[in-house]
Biopython code that builds the backbone (N, CA, C, O; Angstrom):
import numpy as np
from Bio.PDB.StructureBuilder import StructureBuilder

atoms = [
    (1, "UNK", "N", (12.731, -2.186, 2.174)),
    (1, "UNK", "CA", (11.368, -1.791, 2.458)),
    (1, "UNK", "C", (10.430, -2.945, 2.114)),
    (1, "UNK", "O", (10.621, -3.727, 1.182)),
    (2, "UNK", "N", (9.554, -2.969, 2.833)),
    (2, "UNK", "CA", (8.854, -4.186, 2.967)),
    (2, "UNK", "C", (7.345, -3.816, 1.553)),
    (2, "UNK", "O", (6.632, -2.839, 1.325)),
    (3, "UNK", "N", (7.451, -4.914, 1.066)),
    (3, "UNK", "CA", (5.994, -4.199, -0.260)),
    (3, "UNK", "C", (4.525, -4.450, 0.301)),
    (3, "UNK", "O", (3.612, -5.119, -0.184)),
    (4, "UNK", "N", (4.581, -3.707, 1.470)),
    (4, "UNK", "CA", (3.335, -3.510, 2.041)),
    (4, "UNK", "C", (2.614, -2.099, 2.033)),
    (4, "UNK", "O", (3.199, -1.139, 2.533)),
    (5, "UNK", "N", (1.466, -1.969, 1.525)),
    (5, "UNK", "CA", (0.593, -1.190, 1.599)),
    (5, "UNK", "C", (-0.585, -1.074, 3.244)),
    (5, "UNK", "O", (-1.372, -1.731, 3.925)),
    (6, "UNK", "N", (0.305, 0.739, 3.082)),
    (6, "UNK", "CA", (-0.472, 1.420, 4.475)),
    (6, "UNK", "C", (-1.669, 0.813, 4.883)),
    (6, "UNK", "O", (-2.015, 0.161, 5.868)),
    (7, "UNK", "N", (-2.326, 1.296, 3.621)),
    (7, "UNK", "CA", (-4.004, 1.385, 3.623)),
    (7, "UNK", "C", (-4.448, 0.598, 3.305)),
    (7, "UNK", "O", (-5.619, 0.628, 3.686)),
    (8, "UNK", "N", (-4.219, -0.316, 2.705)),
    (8, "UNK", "CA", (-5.448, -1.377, 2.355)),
    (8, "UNK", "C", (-4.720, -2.138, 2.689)),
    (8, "UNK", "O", (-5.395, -3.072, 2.258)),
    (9, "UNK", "N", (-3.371, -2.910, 3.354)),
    (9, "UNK", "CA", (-2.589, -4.023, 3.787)),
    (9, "UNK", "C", (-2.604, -5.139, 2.732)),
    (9, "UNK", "O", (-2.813, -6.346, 2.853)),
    (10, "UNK", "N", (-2.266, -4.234, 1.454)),
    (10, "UNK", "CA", (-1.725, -5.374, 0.093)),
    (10, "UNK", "C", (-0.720, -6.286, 0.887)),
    (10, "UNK", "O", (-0.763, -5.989, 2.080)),
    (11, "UNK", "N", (-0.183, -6.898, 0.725)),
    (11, "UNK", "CA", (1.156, -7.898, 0.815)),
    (11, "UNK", "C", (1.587, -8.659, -0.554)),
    (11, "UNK", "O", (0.711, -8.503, -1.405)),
    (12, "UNK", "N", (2.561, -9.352, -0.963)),
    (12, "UNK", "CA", (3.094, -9.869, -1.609)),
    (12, "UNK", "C", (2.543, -11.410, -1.827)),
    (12, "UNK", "O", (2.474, -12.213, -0.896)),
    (13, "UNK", "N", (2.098, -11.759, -3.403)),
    (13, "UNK", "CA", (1.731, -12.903, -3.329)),
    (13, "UNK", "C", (2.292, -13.671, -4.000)),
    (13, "UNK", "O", (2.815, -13.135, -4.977)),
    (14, "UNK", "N", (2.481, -15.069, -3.906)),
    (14, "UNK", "CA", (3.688, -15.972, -4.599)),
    (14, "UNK", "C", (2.605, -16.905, -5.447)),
    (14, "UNK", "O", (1.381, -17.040, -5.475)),
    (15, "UNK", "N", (3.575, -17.381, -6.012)),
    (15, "UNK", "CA", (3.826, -18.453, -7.345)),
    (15, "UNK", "C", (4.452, -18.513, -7.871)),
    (15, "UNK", "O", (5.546, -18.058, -7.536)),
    (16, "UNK", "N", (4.228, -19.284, -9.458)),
    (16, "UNK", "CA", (5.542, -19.825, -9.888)),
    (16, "UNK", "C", (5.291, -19.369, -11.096)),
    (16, "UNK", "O", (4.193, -19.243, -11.638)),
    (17, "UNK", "N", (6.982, -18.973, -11.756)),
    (17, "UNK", "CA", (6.848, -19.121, -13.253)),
    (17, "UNK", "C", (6.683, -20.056, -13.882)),
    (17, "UNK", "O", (6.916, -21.015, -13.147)),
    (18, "UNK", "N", (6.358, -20.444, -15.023)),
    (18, "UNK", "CA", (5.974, -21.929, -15.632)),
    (18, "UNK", "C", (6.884, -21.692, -17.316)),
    (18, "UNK", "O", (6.386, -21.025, -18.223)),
    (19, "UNK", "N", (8.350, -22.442, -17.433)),
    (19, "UNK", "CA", (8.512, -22.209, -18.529)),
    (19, "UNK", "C", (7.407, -23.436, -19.925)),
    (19, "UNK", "O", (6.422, -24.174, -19.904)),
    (20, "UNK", "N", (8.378, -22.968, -20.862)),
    (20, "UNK", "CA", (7.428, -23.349, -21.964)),
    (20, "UNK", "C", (7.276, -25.466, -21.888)),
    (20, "UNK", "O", (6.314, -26.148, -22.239)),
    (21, "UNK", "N", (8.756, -25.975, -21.248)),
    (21, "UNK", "CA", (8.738, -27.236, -20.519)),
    (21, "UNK", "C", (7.786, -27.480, -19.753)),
    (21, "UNK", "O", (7.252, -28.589, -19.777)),
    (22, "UNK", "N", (7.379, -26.510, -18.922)),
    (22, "UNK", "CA", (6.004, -26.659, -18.153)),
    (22, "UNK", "C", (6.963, -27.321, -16.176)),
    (22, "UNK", "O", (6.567, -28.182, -15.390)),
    (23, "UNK", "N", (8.364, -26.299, -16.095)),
    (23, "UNK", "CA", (8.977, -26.580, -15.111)),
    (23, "UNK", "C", (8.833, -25.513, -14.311)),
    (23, "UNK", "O", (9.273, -24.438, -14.720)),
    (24, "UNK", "N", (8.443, -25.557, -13.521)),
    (24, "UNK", "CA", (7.923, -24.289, -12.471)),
    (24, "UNK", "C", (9.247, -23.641, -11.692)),
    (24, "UNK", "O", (10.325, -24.168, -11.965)),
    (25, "UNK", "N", (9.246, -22.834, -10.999)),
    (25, "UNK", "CA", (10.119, -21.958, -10.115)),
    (25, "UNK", "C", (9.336, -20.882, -9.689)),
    (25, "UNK", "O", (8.479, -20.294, -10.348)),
    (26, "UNK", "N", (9.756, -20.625, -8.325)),
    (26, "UNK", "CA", (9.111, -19.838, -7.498)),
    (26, "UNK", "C", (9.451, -18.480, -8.143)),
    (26, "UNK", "O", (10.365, -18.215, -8.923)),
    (27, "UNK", "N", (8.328, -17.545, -7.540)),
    (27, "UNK", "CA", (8.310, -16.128, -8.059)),
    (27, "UNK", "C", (7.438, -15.380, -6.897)),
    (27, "UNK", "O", (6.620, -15.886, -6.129)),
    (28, "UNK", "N", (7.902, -13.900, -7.012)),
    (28, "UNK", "CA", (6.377, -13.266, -6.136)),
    (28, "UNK", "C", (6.339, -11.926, -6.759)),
    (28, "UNK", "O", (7.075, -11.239, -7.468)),
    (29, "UNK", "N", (4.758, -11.807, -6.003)),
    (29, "UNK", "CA", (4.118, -10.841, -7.357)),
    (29, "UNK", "C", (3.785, -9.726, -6.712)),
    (29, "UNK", "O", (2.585, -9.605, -6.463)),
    (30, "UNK", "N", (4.424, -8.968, -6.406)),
    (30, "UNK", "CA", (4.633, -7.551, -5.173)),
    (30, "UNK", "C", (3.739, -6.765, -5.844)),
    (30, "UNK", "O", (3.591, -6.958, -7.050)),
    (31, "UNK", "N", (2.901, -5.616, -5.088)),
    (31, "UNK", "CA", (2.009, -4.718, -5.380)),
    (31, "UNK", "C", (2.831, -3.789, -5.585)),
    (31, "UNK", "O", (4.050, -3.922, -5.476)),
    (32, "UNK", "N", (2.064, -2.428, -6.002)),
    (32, "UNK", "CA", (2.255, -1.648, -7.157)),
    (32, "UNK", "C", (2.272, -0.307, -6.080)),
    (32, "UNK", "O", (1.482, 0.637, -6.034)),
    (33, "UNK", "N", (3.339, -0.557, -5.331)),
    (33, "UNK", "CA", (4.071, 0.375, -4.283)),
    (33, "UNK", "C", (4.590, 1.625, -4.830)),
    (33, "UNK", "O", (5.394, 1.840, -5.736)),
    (34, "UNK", "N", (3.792, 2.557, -3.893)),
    (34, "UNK", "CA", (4.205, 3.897, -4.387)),
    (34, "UNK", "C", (4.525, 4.779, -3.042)),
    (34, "UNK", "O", (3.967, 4.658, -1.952)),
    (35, "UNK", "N", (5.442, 5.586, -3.354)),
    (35, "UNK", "CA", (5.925, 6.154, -1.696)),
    (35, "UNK", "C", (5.030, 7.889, -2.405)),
    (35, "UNK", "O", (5.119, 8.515, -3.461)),
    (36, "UNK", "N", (4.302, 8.052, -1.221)),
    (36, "UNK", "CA", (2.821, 9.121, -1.896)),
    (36, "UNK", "C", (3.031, 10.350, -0.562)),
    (36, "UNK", "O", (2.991, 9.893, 0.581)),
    (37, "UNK", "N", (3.183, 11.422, -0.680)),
    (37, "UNK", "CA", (3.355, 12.536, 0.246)),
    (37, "UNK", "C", (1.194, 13.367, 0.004)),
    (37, "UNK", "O", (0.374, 13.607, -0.882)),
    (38, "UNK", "N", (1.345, 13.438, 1.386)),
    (38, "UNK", "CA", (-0.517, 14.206, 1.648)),
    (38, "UNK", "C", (-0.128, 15.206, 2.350)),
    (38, "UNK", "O", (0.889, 15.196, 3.044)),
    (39, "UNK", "N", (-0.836, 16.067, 2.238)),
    (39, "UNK", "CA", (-0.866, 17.215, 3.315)),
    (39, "UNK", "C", (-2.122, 16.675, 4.055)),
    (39, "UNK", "O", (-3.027, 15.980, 3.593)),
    (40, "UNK", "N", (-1.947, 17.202, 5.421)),
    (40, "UNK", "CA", (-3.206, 16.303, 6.350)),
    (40, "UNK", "C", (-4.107, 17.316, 7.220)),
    (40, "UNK", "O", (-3.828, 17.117, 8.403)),
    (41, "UNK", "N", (-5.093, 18.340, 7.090)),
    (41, "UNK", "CA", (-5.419, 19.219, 7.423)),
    (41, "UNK", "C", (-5.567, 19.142, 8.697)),
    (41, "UNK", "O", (-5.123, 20.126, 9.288)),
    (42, "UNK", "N", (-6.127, 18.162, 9.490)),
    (42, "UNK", "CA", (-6.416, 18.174, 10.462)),
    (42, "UNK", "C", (-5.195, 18.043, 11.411)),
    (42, "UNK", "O", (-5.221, 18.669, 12.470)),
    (43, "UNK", "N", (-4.118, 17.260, 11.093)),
    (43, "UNK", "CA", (-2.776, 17.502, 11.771)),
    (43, "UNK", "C", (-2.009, 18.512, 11.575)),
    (43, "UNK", "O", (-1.057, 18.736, 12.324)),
    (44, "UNK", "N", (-2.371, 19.438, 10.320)),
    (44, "UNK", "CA", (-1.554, 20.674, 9.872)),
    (44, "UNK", "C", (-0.568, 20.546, 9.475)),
    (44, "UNK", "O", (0.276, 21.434, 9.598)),
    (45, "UNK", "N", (-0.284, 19.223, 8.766)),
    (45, "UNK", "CA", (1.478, 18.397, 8.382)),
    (45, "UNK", "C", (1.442, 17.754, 7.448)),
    (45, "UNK", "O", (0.296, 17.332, 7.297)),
    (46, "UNK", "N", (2.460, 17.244, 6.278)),
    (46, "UNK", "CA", (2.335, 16.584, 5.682)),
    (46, "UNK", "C", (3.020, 15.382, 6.301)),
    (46, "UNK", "O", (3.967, 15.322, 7.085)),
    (47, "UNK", "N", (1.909, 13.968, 5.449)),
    (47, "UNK", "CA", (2.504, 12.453, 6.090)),
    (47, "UNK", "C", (2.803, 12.099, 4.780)),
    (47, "UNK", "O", (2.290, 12.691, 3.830)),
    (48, "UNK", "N", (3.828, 10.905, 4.608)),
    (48, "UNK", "CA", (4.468, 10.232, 3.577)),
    (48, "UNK", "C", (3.961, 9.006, 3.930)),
    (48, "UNK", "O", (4.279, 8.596, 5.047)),
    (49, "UNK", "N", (3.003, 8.085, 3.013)),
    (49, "UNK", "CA", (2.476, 7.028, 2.730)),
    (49, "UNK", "C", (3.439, 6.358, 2.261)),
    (49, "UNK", "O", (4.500, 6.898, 1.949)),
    (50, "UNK", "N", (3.163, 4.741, 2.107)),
    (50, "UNK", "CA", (3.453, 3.947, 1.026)),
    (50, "UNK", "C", (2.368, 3.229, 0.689)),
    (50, "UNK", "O", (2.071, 2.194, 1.286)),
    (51, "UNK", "N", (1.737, 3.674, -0.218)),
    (51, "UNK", "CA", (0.367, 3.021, -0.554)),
    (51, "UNK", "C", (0.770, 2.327, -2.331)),
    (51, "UNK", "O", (1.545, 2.546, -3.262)),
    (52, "UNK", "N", (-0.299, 1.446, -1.970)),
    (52, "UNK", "CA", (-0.455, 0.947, -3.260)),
    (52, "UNK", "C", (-1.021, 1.555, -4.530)),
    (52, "UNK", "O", (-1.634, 2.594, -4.283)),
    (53, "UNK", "N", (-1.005, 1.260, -5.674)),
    (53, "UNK", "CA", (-2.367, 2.090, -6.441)),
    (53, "UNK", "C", (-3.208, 2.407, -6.235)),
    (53, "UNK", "O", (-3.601, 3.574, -6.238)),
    (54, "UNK", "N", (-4.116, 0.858, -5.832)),
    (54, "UNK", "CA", (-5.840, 0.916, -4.910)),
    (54, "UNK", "C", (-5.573, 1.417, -4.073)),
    (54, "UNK", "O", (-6.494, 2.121, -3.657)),
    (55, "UNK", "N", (-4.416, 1.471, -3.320)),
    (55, "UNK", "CA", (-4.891, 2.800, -1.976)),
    (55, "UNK", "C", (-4.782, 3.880, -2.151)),
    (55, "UNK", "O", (-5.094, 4.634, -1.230)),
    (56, "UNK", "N", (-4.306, 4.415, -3.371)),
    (56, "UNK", "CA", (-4.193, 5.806, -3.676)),
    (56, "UNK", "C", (-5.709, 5.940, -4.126)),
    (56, "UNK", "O", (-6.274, 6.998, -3.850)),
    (57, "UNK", "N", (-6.270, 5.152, -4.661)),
    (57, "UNK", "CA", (-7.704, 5.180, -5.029)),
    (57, "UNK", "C", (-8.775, 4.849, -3.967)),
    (57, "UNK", "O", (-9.927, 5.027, -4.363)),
    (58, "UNK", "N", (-8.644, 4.429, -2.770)),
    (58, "UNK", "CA", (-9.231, 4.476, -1.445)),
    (58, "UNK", "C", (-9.456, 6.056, -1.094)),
    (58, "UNK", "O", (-10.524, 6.668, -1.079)),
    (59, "UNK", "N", (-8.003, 6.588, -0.787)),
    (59, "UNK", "CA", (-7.463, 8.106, -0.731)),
    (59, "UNK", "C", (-8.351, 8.869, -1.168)),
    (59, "UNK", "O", (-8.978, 9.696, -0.506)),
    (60, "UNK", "N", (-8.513, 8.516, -2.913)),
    (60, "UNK", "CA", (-9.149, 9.846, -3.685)),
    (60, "UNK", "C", (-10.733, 9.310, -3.207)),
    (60, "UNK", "O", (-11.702, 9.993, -3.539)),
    (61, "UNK", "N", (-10.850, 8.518, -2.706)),
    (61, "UNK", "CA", (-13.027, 8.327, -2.584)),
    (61, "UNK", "C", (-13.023, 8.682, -1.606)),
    (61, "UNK", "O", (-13.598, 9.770, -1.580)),
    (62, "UNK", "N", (-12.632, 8.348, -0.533)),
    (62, "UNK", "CA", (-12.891, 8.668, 1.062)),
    (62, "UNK", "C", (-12.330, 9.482, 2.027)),
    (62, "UNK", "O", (-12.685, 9.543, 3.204)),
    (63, "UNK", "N", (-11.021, 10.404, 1.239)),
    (63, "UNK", "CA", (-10.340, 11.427, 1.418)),
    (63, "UNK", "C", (-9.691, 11.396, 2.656)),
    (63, "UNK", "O", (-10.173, 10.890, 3.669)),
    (64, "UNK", "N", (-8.148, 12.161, 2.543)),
    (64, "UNK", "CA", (-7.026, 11.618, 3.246)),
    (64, "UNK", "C", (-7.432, 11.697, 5.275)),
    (64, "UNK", "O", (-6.842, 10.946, 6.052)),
    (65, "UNK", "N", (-8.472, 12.706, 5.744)),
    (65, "UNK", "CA", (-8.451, 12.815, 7.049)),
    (65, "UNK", "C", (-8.972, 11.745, 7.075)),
    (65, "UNK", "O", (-8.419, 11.194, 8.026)),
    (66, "UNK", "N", (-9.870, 10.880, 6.551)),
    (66, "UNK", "CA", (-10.025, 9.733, 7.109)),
    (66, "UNK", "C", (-9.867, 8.556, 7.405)),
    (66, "UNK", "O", (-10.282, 7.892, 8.354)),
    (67, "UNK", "N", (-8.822, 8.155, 5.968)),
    (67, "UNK", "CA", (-7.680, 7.214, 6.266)),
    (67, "UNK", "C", (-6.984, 7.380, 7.128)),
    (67, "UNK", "O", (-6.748, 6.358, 7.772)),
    (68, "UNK", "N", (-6.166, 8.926, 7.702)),
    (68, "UNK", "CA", (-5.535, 9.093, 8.318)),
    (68, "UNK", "C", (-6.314, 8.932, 9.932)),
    (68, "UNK", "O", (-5.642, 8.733, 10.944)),
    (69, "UNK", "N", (-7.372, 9.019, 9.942)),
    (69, "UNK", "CA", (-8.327, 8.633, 11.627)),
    (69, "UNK", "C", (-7.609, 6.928, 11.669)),
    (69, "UNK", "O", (-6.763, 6.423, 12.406)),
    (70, "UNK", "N", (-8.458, 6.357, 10.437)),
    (70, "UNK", "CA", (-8.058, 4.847, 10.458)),
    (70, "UNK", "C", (-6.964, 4.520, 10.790)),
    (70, "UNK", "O", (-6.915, 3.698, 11.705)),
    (71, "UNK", "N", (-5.828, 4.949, 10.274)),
    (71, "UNK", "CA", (-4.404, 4.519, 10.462)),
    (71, "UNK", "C", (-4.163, 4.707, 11.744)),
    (71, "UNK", "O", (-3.915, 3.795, 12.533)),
    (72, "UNK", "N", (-4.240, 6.253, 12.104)),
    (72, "UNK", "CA", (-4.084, 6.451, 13.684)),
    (72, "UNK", "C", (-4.839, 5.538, 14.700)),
    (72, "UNK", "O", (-4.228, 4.990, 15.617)),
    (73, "UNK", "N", (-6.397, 5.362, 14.486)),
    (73, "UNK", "CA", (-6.846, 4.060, 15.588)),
    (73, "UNK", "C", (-6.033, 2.397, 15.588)),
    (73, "UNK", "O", (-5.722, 1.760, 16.594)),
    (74, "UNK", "N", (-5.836, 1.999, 14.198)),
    (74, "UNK", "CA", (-4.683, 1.052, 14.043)),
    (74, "UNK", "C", (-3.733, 1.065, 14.968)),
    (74, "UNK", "O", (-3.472, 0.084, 15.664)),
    (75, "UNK", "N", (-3.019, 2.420, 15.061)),
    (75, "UNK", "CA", (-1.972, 2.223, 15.872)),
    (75, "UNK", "C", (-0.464, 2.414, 15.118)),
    (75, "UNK", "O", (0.690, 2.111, 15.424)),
    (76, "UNK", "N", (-1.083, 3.054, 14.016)),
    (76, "UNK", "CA", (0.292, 3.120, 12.681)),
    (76, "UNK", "C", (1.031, 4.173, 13.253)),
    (76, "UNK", "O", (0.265, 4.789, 13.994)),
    (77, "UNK", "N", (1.856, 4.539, 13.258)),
    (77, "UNK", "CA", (2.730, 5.552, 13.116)),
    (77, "UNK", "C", (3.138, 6.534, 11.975)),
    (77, "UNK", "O", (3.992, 6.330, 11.112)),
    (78, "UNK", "N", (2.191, 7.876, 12.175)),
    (78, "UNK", "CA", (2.635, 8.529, 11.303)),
    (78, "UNK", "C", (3.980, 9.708, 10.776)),
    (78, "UNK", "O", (3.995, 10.154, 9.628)),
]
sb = StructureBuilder()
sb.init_structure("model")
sb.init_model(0)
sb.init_chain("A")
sb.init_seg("    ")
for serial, (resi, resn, name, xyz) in enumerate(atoms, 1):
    if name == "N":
        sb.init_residue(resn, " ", resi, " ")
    sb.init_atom(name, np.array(xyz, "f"), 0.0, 1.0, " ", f" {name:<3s}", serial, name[0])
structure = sb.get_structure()
């Protein structure tokens, strides 16, 4: 599964670890992926997200029919 967020289109960001030598190596710093079940009134169904934290907190301000408009004009597949 890819660590992308539905709703707000988190993605994965890189860098490096730095030991105490000060010798770097690559790393990446994946968001805080959560697989989130809604009931969706206006479709009469529940949809299964994978949202991030902040998009679970998008969710709770602007409430799920309307993410769910957004996603659907996107073109997401619910």
């Amino acid at each position: 599964m890819a660590a992308t967020c539905q709703v707000t289109g988190a993605v994965p960001g890189f860098g490096h670890n730095v030991s105490h030598s000060n010798r770097r190596t690559k790393r990446r710093f994946d968001p805080n992926i959560q697989k989130k079940r809604y009931y969706v009134p206006s479709l009469r169904r529940n949809i299964t997200l994978n949202v991030s934290t902040k998009g679970i907190k998008v969710i709770d301000a602007r409430g799920i029919d309307a993410v769910v408009s957004d996603l659907i004009a996107k073109g997401v597949k619910l």
